[in-house]
N, C-alpha and C positions, 0 to 999 in steps of 0.2 A: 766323630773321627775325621770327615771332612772338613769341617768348620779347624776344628786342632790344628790339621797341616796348615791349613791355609795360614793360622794364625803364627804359626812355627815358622814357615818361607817369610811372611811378612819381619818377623824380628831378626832373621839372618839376616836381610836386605836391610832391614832399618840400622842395624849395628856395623854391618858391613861400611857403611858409608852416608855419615848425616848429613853432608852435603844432596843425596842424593835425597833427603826425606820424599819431597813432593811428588817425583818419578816413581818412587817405591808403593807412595799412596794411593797413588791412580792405579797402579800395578792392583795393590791387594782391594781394590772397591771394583776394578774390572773383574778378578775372580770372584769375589761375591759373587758381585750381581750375576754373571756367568753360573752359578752355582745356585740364585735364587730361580734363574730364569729355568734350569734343568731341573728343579724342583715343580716348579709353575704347569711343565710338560709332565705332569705326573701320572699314575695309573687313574685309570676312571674307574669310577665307584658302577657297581651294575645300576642300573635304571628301572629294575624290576619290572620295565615294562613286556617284556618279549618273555615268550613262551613258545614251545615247538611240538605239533602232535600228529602222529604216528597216524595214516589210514588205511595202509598200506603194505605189505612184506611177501615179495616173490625169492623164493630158494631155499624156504625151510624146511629142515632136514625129515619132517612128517608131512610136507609139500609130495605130490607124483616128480618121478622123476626126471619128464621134460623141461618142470620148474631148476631145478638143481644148474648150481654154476659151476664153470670149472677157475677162470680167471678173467672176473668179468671187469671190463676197461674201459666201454661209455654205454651212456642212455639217451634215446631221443624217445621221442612222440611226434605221433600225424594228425593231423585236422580231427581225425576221430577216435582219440585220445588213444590210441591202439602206441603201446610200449616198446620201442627195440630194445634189446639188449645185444651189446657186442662182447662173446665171450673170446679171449683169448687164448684161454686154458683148451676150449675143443673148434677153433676156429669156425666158429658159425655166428649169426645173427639169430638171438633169437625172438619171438614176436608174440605181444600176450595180449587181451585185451584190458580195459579200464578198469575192468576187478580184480585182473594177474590170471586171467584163464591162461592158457598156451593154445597158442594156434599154430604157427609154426615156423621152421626152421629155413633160413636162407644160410646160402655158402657151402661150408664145410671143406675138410683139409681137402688140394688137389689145385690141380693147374689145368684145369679144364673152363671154360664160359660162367662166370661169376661165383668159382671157389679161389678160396684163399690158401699160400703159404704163411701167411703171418697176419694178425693185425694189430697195427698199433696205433689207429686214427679212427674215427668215425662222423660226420657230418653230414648232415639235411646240403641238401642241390637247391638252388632257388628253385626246381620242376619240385622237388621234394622226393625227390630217388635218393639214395645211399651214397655216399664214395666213399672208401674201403682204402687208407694205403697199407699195402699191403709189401712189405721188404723182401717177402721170400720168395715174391712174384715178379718182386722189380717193378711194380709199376702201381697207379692207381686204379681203382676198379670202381664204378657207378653202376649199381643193380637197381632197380624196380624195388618197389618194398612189393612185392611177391616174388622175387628173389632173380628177374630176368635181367641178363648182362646190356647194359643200356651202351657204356662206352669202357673205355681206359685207356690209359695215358701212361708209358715209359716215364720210367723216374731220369729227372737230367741229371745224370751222373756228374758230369762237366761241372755242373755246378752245385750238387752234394747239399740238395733241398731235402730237409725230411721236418717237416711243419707239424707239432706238440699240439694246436689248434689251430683253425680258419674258422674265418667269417666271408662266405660269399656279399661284397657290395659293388652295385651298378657297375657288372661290367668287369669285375676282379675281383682277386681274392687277398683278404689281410689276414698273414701268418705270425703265429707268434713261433721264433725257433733261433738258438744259439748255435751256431756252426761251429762244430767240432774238428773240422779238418785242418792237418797236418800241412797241407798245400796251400790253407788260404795266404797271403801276402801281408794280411790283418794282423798285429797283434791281439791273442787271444782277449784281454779286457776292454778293448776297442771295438770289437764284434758286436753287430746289431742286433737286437733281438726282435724285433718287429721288421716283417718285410712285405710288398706289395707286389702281386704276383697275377700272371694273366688265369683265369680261370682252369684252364689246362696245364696247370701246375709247372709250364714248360721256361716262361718267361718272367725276368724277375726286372720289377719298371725301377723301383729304389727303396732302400733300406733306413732306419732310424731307429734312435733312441739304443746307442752302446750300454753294454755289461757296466761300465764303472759308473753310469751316472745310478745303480745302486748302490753305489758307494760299503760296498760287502765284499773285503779282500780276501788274497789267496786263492792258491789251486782247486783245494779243497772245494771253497765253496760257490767256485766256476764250476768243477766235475757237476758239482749235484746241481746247478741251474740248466746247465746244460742238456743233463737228462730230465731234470720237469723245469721247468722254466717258470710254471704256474697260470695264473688262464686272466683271461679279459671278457668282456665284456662290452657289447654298444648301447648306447644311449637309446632310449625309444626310435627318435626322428633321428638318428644315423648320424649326429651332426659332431657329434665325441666318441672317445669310447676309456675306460678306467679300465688298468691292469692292477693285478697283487703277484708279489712275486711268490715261488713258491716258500722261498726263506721268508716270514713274514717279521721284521722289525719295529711296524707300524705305521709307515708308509703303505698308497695308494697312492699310484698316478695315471693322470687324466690327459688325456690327447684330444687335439680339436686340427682343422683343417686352418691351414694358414693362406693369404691372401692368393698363394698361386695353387690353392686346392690339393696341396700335399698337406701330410699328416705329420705333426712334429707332439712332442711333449709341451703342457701349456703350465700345469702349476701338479703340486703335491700336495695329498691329502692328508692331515697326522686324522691318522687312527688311533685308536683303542692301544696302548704300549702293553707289549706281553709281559706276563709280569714272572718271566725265565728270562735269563740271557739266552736269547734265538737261535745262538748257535755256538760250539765250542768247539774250536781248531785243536791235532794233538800233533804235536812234535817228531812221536815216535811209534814204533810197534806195541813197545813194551806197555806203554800209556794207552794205546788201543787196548792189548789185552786186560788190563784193568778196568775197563772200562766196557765190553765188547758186549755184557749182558743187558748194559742199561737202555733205557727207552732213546731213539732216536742214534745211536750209534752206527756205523758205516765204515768200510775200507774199501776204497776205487784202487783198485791198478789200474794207473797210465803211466806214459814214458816221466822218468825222475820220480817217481813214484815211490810206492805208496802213496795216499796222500787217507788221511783218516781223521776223525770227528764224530762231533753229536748235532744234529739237527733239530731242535727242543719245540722251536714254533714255527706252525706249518699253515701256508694260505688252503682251505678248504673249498675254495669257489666265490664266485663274485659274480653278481646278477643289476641288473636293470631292475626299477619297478615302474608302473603303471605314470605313478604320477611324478615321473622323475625324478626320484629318490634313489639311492641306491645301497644292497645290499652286500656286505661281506663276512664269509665264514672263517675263521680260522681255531687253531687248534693248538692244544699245548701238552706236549705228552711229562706224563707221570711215572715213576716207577711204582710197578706192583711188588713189590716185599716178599711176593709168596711163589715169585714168577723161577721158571725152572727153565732149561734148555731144552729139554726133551716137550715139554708142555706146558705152555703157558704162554701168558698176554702182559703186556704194559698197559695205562690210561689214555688215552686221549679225552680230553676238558675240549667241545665245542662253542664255542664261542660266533654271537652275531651280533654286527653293527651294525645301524641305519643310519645314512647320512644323508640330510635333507640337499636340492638339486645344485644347492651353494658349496659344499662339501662340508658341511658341519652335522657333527653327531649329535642324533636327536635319541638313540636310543642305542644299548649294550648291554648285554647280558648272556650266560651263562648257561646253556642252552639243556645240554645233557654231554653224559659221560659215559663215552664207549671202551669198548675193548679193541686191543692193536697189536697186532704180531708187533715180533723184536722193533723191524723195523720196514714201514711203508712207503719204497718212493711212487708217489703215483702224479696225474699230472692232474687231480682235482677229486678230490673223495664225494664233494657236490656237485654230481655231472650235468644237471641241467634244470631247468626252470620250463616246465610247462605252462599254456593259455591258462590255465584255473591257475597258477599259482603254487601250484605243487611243484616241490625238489625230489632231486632224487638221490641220496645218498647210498655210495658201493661203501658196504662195509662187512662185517662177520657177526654172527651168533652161532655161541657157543662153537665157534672156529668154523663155522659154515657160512662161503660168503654168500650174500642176500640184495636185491637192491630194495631201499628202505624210502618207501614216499611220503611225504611229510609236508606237512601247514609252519609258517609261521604267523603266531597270532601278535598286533600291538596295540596291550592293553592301555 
């Protein structure tokens, strides 16, 4: 069908004007090759090498009830291997040990000395305490992992920080977060998404790396970056660090420090090409409503609005490994045939890459196949990478969510 048109343009132009043969030639040998070359970038074949296995499952539904989540949002771990989990369904931390025992509970709803109104953040302290931002308290909160209020920090409204991830390094903090606000002076696609910020959340030193250099147009699919933006990752020795966006297209990009010790974009990684179109913009309601049961569908009201779509493939998490390699999850959602409104699930097909410290994929494959409400915006379903090597996947069984620890093995 390709090859057809091309060949069809090439003899309007050639009949058009045979004076112009040799301009017309070069015209149809630059679509070619343009057309071999996006052939060349083609889907990768799995590698068979990667496998993924389960050692692990805290929150099943024949679990004690301390186990049980209500909306749970991230996972850490401490020196001795002891589990958080941040629920956002009953506003608590909760705290298991290396087997999934429960031990127990930090926070809980209330405006009193390390409870929460909200959480929608979670991060290890360089001390290894908690910080909590917490929206409905207006401020951040840092607890002891036995649940004591160590500090907190007023949100700077002025300047309308609310950070999807940080990484405490030397002295600051590197956020990843799209600013949403109506006052910025910014053109919405011109907005940074990575910012450098004094460790008390209060001070921001400078910003990089704008919305369009992902090159992923429209409202639409600014709204949903917006609200998950997607996660990064640092290099072992601090010296980089690789993001995925939450939209994943197949791109990975890599940040390193520039001569005067800021942090800029250094080059782009092609990954693994999903083999759905990533994402599908809709015109209208009407097309929304046709469309409203299928896997990855969404309608944001904002001003000019509506703006409505499908979000087909999804960054799952992105990790560092040992020997400077690096890892990425993503996901590609399916329709279930059998799915109902009232009760039921779509596919999610997980998928993992290995790219050797060069950015070349050494390995891809096809990991396992979960279950997924209608539709999941989250800001990473693989919340974290523990010392052993173990992830931790927020997901559901049998519509009860669980967090799921797991190995990747490279055969």
């Amino acid at each position: 069908m390709i090859a057809m048109t091309t060949f069809t343009l090439f003899k309007k132009l050639f009949f058009y004007s045979k004076m112009q043969f040799i301009p017309f030639l070069l015209i149809f040998l630059l679509l070619f090759s343009c057309q071999k070359d996006a052939k060349n970038v083609s889907r990768l074949e799995p590698t068979g090498t990667l496998s993924m296995e389960t050692n692990l499952i805290i929150g099943l539904e024949e679990q004690p009830f301390e186990n049980q989540f209500g909306r749970p949002l991230a996972v850490r771990t401490d020196a001795e291997n002891n589990i958080y989990v941040a629920d956002r369904g009953n506003l608590t931390i909760k705290v298991f040990d290396s087997d999934g025992n429960y031990l127990r509970s930090l926070g809980g709803r209330g405006r009193g000395p390390g409870e929460f109104q909200d959480i929608e953040l979670m991060e290890l302290t360089p001390e290894n305490d908690l910080v909590v931002m917490d929206r409905g308290n207006l401020q951040y909160t840092v607890i002891s992992s036995e649940g004591d209020l160590i500090d907190s920090y007023p949100y700077n409204l002025s300047d309308q920080f609310f950070p999807t991830a940080i990484q405490y390094l030397d002295g600051y903090m590197l956020a990843l977060f799209l600013d949403a606000s109506p006052w910025s002076k910014i053109e919405r696609e011109n907005r940074d998404l990575f910012h450098v910020y004094s460790e008390d959340f209060q001070k921001r030193r400078y910003s990089f790396f704008p919305y369009n250099a992902l090159d992923i147009q429209g409202r639409y699919l600014w709204l949903e970056t917006m609200y998950a933006p997607g996660s990064f990752t640092l290099a072992n020795d601090n010296s980089r660090f690789y993001y995925s966006p939450a939209i994943f297209t197949g791109n990975l990009y890599e940040f390193a420090k520039n001569e005067e010790g800021l942090w800029e974009y250094r080059k782009t990684l092609q990954g693994a090409i999903p083999d759905v179109e990533p994402y599908v913009i809709l015109d209208s309601e009407e097309e929304y409503r046709e469309v409203r049961l299928l896997p990855g569908s969404s309608i944001i009201y904002s001003s000019g609005g509506p703006y409505m779509g499908r979000i087909l493939s999804i960054n799952m998490g992105i990790f560092s490994l040992e020997d400077g390699s690096l890892i990425h999850f993503y996901g590609i959602r399916r329709e279930n045939k059998e799915f109902t409104e009232e009760s039921g699930y779509h596919y999610l097909d997980m998928y993992a890459q290995v790219f050797d410290p060069n950015g070349k994929i050494l390995h891809y494959d096809l990991l396992t196949t979960m279950d997924e409400r209608r539709f999941s915006r989250t800001k990473s379903f693989i919340n974290w990478q523990d010392e052993k090597g173990n992830y931790y996947l927020i997901g559901h069984v049998e519509d009860v969510p669980v967090i799921r620890r797991f190995t990747v093995q490279i055969n």
